[in-house]
C-alpha positions as CSV (number, residue, x, y, z in Angstrom):
1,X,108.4,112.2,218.6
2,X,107.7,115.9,219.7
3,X,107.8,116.7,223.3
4,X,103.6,117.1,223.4
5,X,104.1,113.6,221.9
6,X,106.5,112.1,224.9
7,X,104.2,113.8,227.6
8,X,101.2,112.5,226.6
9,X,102.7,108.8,226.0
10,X,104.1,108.9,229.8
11,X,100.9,110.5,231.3
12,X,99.2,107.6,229.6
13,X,101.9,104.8,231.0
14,X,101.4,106.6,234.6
15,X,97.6,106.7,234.2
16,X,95.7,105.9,237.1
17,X,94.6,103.2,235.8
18,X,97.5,101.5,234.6
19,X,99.1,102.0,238.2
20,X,96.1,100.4,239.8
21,X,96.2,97.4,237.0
22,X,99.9,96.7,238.6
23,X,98.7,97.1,241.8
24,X,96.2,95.1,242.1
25,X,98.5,92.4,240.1
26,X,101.0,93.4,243.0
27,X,98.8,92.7,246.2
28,X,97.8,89.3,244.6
29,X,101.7,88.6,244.5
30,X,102.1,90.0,247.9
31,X,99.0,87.6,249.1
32,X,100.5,84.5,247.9
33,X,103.8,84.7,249.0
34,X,102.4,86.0,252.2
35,X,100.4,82.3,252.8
36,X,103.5,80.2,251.6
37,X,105.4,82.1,254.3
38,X,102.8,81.5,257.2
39,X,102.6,77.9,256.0
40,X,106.7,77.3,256.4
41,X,107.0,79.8,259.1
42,X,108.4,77.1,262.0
43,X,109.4,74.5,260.0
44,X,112.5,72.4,259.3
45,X,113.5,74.6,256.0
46,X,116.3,74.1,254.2
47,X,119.0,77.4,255.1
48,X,122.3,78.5,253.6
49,X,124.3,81.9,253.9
50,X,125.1,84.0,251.5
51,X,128.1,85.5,253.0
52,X,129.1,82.3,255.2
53,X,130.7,82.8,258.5
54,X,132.9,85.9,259.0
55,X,134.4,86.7,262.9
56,X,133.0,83.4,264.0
57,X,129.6,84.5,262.5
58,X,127.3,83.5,260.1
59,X,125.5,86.3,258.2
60,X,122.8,86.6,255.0
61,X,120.8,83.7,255.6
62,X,118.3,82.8,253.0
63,X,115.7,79.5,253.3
64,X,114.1,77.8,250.5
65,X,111.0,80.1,250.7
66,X,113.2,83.7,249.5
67,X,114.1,81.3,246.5
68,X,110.7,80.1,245.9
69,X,109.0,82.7,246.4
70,X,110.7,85.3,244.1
71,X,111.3,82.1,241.4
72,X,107.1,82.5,241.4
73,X,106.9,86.2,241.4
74,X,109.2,86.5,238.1
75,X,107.4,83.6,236.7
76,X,104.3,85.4,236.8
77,X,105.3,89.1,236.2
78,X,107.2,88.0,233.0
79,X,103.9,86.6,232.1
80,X,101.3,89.4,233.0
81,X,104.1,92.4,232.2
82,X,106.8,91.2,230.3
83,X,107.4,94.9,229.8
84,X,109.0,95.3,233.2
85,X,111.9,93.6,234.7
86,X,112.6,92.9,238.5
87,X,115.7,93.2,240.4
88,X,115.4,90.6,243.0
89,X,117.3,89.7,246.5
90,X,118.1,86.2,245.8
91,X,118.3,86.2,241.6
92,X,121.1,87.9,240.6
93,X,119.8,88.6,237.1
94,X,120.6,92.4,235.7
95,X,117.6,94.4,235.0
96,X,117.7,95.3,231.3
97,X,118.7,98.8,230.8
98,X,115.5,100.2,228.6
99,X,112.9,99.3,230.8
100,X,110.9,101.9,232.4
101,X,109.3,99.7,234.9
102,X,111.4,97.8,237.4
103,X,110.0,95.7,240.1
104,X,112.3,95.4,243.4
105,X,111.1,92.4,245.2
106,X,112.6,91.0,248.7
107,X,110.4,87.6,249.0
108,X,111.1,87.8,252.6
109,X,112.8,91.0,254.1
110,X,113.7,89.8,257.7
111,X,114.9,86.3,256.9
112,X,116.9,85.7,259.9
113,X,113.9,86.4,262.2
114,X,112.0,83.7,259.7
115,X,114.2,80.8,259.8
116,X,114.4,81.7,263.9
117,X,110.6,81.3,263.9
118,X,110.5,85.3,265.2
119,X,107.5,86.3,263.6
120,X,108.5,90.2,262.2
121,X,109.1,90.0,258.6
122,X,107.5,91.3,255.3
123,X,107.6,90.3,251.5
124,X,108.3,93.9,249.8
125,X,107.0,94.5,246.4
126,X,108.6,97.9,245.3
127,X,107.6,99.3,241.6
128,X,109.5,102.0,240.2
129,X,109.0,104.0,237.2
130,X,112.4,105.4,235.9
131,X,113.7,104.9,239.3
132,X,110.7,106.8,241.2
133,X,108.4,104.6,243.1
134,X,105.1,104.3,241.9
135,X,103.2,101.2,243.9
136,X,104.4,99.8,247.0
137,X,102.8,96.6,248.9
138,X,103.9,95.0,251.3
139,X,102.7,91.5,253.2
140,X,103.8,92.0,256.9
141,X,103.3,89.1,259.3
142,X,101.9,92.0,261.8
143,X,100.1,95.5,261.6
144,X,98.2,98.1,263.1
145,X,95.1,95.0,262.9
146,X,96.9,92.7,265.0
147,X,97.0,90.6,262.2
148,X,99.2,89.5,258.8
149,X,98.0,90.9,255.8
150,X,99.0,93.9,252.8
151,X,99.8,97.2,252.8
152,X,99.2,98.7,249.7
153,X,99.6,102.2,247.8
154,X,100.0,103.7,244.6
155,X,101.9,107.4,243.8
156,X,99.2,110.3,244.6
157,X,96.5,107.2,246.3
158,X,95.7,106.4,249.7
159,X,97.5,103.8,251.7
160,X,95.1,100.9,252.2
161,X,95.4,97.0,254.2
162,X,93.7,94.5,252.6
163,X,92.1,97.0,251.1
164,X,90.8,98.9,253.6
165,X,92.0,103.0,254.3
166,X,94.3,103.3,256.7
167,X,94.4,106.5,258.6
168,X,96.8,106.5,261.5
169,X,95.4,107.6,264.4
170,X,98.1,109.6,267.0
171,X,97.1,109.7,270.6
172,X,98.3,112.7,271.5
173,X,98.9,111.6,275.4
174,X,101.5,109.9,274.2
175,X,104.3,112.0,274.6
176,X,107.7,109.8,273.8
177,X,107.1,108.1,270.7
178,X,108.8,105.1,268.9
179,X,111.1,105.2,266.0
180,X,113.1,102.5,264.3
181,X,116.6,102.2,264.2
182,X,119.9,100.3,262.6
183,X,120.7,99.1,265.9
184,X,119.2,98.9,269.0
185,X,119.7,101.4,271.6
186,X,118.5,102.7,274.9
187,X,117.4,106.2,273.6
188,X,117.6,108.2,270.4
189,X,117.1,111.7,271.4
190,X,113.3,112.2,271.9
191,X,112.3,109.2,270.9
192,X,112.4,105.4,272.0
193,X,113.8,103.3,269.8
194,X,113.2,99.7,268.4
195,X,115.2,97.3,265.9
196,X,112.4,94.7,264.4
197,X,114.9,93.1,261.8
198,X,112.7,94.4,258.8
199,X,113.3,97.5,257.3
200,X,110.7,96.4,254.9
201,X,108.1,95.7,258.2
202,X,109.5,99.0,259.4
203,X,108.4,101.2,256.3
204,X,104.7,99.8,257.1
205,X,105.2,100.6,260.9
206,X,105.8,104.3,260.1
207,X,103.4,104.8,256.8
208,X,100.4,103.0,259.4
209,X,101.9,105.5,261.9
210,X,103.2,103.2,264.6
211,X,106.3,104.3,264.9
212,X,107.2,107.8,264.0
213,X,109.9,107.5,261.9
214,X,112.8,105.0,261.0
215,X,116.3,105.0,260.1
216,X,118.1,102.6,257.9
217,X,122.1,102.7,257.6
218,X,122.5,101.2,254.2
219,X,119.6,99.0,253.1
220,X,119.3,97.4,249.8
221,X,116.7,98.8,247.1
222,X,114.8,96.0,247.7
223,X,114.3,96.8,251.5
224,X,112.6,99.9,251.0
225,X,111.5,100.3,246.8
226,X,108.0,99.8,248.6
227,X,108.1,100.5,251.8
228,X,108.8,104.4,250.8
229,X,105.6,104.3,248.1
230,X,103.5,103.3,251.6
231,X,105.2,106.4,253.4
232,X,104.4,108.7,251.0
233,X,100.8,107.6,250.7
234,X,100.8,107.2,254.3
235,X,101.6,111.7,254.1
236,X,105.2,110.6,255.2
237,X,108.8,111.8,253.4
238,X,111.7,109.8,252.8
239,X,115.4,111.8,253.3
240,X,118.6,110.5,252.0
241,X,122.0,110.9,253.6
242,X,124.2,113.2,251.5
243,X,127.6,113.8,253.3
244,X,126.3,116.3,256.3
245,X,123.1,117.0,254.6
246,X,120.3,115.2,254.1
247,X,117.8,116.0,251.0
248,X,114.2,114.6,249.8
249,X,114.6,111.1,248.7
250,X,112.5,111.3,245.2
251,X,113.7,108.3,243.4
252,X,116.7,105.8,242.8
253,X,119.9,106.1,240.4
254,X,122.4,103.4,240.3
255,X,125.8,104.2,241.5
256,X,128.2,106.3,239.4
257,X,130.3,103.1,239.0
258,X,127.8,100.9,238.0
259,X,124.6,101.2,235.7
260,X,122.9,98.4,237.7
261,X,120.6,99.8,240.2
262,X,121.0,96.2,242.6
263,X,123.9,97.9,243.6
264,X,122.0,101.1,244.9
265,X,122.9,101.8,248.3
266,X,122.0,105.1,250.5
267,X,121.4,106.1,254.5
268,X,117.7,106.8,254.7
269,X,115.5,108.8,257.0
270,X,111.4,108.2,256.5
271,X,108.7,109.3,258.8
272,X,106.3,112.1,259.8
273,X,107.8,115.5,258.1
274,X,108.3,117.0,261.8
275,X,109.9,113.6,262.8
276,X,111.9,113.4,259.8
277,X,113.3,117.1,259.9
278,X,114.0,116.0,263.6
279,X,115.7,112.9,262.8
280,X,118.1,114.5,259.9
281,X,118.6,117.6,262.2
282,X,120.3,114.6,265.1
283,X,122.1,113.1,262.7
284,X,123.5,115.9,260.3
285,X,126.6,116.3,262.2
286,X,127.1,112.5,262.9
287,X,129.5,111.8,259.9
């Protein structure tokens, strides 16, 4: 195969078309997970911890809904595209190494604020395409509606909820704006901050435009696959910590040490360009 050949063949895999196929496949995903969450959220669910207790804490939770829920997304995505493969949170199953397509799914990003009946958590569908995301949707249990329901994007498309455009609307009275942050503090510079316990929730928050921007020490690729497909469409950038520099967060790559990318971990800046160059400029000198 000739390099015309190759070009055409991934213009065709990337068409618009195809990208709205997995899409919409996506935001059905997203929907049912979403209502099997609301249905549990409060009740008596079954909860273990990944890590166990370390310093007289217990850390990772996960509840019987992370395992069911991504148990029916891989069900169903080995069914409708058994082309693509999935790295999961709670399924420690290696993506295969040929695949083009890999889906990074959190079933629900912000699990100890779930099983604590604290109602800020998402269930993050990210799709990549050779490591560059490509569709992100989100179901958050809040947004810029006052309501649950899915964020949704694909690469070069609008961000829409449920559907619906979303353009965020910035009053500009509002002089001292809110960013998210690793961990909660009284002030960040110019901004205030807040810690919701999603990064997933807080990717929506900035693409929708309700906070500014938002900073994330070392999330998992599964945390923010989608969440920076939403920025983007959102006319947000994603930066990625490198040493004292931060550059334009493009796509993933697995560690030099390991192939798998479940093992991808970065410090990551997304917001408003201005916001962003702001953020990266505060905390260049930091490490």
């Amino acid at each position: 195969m000739n390099v015309a050949d190759t070009n055409e063949q991934n213009a065709d895999v990337l068409s618009r078309e195809y990208l709205h196929e997995i899409e919409s496949f996506a935001v059905e995903l997203a929907g049912i997970a979403g209502a099997e969450i609301a249905k549990m959220l409060g009740s008596l669910l079954a909860v273990r911890y990944k890590t166990g207790i370390k310093d007289d804490v217990w850390r990772d939770p996960v509840s019987q809904v992370d395992h069911e829920v991504e148990a029916m997304i891989r069900e169903r995505l080995a069914k409708y595209f058994p082309e693509h493969d999935i790295i999961g949170e709670e399924m420690d199953a290696p993506p295969a190494r040929n695949h083009d397509f890999i889906w990074a799914v959190d079933p629900i990003d912000g699990t100890a604020n779930f099983v604590n009946g604290f109602p800020l958590f998402s269930a993050s569908i990210g799709v990549l395409y050779k490591g560059k995301p490509v569709v992100g949707v989100l179901w958050c249990s809040i947004s810029h509606a006052l309501r649950s329901g899915v964020y949704h994007a694909t690469a070069g498309g609008k961000l829409r909820f449920d559907g619906a455009d979303v353009t965020p609307k910035i009053n500009p009275a509002v002089r001292r704006r809110l960013i998210g942050v690793p961990a909660a503090t009284e002030s960040d510079g110019l901004w205030e901050t807040r810690k919701t316990g999603s990064a997933a929730l807080e990717c929506a928050m900035v693409a929708a435009g309700l906070l500014q921007a938002a900073r994330f020490a070392s999330p998992n690729i599964w945390d923010i696959a989608g969440g920076i497909a939403l920025v983007s469409a959102g006319g947000g950038v994603a930066r990625r910590r490198s040493g004292k520099e931060w550059r334009d967060m493009t796509h993933f790559e697995p560690p030099a040490d390991n192939p798998d990318l479940r093992y991808w971990r970065g410090e990551i800046i997304v917001g408003e360009r201005s916001a962003a160059d702001k953020m990266c400029e505060f905390h260049a000198a930091s490490k």
